[in-house]
Backbone bond lengths (Angstrom), bond angles and torsions (degrees), N, CA, C in turn:
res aa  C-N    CA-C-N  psi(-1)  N-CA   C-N-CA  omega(-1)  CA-C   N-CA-C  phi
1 X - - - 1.454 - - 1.524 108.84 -
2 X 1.488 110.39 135.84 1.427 109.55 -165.71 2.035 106.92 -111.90
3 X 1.620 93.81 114.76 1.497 106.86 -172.88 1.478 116.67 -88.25
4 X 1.512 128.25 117.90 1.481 124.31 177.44 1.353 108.27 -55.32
5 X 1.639 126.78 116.19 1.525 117.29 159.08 1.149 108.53 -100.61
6 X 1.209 127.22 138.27 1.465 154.87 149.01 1.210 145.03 -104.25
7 X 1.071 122.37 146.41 2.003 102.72 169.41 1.303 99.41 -159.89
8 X 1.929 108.62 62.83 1.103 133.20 154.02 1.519 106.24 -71.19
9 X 1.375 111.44 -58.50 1.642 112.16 171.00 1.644 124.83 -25.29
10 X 1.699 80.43 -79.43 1.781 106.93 160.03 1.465 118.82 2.77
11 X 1.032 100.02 -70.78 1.771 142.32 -153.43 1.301 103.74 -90.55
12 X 1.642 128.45 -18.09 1.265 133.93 -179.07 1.213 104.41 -90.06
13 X 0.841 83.10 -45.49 2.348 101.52 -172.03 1.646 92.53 -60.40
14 X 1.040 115.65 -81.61 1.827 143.01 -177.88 1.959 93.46 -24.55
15 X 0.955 133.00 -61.18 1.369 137.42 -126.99 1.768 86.59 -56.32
16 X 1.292 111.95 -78.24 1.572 107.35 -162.39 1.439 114.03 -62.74
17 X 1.362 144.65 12.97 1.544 146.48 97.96 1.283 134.95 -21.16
18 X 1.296 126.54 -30.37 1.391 128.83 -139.71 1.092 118.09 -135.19
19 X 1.036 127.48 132.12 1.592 143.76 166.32 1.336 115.48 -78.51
20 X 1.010 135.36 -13.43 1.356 127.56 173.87 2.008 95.66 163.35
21 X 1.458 82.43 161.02 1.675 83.31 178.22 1.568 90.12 -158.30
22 X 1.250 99.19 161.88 1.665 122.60 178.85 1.553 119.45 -149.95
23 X 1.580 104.96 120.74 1.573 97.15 172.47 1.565 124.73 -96.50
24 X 1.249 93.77 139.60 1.095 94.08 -153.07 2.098 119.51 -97.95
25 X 1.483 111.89 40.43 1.003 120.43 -172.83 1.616 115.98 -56.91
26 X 0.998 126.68 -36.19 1.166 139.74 168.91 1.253 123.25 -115.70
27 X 1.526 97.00 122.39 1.636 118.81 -159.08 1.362 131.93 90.42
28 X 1.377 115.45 -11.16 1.152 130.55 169.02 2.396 111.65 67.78
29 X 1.111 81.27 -149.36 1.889 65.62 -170.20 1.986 105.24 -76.84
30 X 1.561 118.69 26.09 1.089 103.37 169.33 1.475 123.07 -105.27
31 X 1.668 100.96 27.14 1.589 133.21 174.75 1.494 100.27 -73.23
32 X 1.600 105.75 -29.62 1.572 113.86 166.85 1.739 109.51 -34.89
33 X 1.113 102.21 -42.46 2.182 109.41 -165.62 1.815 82.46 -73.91
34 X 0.961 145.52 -80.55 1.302 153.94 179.19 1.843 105.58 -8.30
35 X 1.145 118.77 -68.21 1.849 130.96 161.22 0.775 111.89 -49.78
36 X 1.479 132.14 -53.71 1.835 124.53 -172.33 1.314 99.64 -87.48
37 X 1.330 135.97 -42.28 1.630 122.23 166.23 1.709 115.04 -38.76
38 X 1.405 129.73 -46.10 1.020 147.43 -175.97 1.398 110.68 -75.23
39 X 1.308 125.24 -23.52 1.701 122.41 -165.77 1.771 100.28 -139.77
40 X 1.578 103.45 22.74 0.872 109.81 179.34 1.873 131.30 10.81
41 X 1.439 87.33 69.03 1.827 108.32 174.80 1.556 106.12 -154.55
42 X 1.561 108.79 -174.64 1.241 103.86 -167.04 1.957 91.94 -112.39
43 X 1.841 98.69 -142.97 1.126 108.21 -144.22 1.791 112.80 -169.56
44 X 1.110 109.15 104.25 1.667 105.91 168.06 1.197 109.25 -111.48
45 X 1.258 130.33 119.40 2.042 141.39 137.74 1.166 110.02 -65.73
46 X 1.571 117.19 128.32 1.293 115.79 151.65 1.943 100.35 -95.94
47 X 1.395 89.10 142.33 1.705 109.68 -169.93 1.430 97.75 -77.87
48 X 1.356 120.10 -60.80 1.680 115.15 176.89 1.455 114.94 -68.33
49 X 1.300 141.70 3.51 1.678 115.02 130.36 1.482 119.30 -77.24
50 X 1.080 124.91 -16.90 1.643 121.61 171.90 1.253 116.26 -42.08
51 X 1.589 112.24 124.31 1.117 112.07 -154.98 1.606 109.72 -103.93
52 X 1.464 125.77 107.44 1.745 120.61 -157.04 1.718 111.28 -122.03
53 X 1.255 128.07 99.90 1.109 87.28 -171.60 1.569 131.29 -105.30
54 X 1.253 112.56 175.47 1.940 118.73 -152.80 1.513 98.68 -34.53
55 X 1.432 139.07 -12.68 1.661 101.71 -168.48 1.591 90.36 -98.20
56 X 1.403 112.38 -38.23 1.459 122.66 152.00 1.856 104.84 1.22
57 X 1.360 83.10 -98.13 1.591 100.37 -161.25 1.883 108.55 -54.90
58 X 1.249 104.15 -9.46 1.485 109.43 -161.47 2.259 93.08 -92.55
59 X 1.147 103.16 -28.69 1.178 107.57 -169.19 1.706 104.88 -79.94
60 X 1.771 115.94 -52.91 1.371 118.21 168.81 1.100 118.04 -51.41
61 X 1.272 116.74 -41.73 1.661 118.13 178.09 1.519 111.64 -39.58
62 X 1.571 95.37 -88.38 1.513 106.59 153.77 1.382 138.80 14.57
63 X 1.296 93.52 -75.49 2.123 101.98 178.24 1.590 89.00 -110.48
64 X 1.200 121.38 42.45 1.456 96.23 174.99 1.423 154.41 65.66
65 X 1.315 103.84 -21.89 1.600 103.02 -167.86 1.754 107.32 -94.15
66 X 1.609 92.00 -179.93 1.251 102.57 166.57 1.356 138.58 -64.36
67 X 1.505 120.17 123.14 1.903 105.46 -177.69 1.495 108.12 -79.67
68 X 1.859 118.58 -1.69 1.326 92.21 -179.87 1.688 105.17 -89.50
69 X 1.088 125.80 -0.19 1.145 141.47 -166.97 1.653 124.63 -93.16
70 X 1.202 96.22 -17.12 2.171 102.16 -161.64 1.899 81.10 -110.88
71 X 1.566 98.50 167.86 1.481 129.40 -158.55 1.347 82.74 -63.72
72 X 1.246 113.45 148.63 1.870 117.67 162.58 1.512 104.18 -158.59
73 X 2.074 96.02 84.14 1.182 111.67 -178.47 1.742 111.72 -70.90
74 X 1.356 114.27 131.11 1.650 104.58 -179.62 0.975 103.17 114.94
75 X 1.878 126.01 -9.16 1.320 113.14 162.50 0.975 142.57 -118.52
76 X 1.470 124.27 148.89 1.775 117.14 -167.52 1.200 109.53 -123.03
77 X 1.572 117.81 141.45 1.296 127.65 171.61 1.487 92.43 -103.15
78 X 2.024 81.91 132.47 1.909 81.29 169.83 1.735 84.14 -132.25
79 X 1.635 87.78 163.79 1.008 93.52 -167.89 1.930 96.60 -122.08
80 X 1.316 100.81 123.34 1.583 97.68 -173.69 1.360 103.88 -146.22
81 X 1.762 102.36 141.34 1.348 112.59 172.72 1.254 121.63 -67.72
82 X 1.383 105.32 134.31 1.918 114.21 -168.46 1.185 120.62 -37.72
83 X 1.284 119.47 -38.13 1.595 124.60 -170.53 1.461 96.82 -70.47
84 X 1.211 131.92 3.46 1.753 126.99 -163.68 1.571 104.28 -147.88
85 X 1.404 108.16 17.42 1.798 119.93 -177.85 1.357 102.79 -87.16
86 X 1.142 123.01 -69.09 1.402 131.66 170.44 1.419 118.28 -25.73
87 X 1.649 116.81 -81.61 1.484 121.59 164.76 1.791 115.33 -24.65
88 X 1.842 101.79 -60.41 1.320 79.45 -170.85 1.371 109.85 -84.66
89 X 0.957 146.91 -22.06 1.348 116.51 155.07 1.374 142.41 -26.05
90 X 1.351 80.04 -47.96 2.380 96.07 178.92 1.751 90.85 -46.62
91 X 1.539 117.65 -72.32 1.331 139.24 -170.35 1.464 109.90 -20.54
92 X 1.569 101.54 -50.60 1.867 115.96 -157.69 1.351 84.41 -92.09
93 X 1.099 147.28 -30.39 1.342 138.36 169.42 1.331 131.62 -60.00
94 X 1.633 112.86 -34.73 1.411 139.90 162.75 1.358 110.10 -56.46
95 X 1.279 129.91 -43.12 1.515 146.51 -159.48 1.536 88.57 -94.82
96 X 1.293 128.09 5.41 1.918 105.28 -177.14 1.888 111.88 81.36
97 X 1.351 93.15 2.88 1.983 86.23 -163.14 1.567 104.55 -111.92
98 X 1.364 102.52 111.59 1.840 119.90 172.05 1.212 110.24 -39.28
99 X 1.327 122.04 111.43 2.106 128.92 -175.54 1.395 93.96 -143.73
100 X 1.442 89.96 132.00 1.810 89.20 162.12 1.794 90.75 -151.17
101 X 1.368 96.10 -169.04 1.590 103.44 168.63 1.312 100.71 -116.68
102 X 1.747 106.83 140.38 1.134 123.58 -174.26 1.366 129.33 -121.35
103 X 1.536 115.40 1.32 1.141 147.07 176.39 1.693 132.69 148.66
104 X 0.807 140.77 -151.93 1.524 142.66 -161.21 1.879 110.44 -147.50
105 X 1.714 110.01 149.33 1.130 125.79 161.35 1.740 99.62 -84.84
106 X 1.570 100.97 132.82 1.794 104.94 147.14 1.271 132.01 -117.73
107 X 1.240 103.54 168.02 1.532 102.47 160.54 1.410 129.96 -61.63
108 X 1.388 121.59 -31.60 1.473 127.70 152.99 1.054 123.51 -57.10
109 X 1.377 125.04 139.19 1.744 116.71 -167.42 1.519 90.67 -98.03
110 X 1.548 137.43 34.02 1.165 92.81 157.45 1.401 127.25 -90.87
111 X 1.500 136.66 -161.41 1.252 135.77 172.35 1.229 103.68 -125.34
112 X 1.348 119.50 110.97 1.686 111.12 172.05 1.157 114.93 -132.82
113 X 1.129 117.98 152.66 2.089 124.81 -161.79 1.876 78.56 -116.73
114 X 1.476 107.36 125.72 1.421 115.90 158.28 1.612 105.75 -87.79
115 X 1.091 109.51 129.40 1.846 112.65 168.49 1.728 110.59 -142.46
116 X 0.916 126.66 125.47 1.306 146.53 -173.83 1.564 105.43 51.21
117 X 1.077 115.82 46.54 1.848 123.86 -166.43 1.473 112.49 81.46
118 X 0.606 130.91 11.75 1.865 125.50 -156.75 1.457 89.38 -119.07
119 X 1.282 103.39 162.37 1.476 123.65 -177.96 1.716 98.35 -132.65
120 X 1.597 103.56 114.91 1.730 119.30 148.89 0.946 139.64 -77.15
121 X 0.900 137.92 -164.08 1.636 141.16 117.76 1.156 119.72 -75.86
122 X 1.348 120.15 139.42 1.706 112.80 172.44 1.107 119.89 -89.98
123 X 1.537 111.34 131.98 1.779 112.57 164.46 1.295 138.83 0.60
124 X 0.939 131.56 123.00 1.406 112.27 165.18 1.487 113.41 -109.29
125 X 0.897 142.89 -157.88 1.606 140.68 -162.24 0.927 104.17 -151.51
126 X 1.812 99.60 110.09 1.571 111.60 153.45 1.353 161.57 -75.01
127 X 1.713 81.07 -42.51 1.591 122.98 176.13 0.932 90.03 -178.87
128 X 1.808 103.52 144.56 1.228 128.87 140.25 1.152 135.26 -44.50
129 X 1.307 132.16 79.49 1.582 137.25 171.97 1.416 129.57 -39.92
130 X 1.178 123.10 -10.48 1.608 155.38 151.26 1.656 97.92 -39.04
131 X 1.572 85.48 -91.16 1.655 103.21 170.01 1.321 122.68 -18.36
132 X 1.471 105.41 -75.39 1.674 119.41 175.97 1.159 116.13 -42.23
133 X 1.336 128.98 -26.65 1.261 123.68 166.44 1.605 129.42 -70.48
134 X 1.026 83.44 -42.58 2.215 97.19 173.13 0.986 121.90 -75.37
């Protein structure tokens, strides 16, 4: 069964919060390099607030690949100043819509994905592994 994702809503709610937002259907959260290329700064994710859910993780597992990496239609990165994170959250929560914070822009350009304490590098995006399959 085929479900419309959007985050026209999202993005309605979000706007007077937000500094900018990006959806991120293609490429998944390494649309992250795309914003900090553009606003020239960097970027930390923490991986355990990333929010995936069970058929999600059951499918990457599966073929292997990366979840920061494959299409993730329905989602939006917004980008909002702290003093206005909280509020909009409450908002997107009110509306039925899953928001959390998942990490921060810096002034350092690097990009690093925190996962079990550790510091990486983050992904960059090659292909959609989605794709490769079809």
């Amino acid at each position: 069964m085929y479900t419309l994702e959007t985050v026209v809503k999202d993005a309605s709610l979000a706007k007077k919060f937000a500094r900018g937002m990006h959806d991120v259907t293609e490429g998944g959260l390494t649309t992250l390099h795309e914003i900090a290329d553009n606003s020239e700064v960097g970027f930390e994710v923490y991986y355990e607030k990333l929010h995936m859910p069970p058929l999600v993780k059951k499918v990457v597992k599966f073929y292997g690949v990366n979840p920061l990496t494959v299409s993730s239609t329905g989602t939006l990165i917004i980008i909002s100043p702290q003093e206005n994170t909280s509020k909009l959250i409450k908002v997107l929560h009110s509306h039925g819509i899953n928001a959390s914070t998942v990490g921060k822009f810096t002034e350092e350009k690097e990009r690093i994905l925190i996962k079990k304490g550790r510091k990486e590098d983050f992904p960059k995006f090659e292909k959609d592994a989605y794709a490769e399959m079809y």
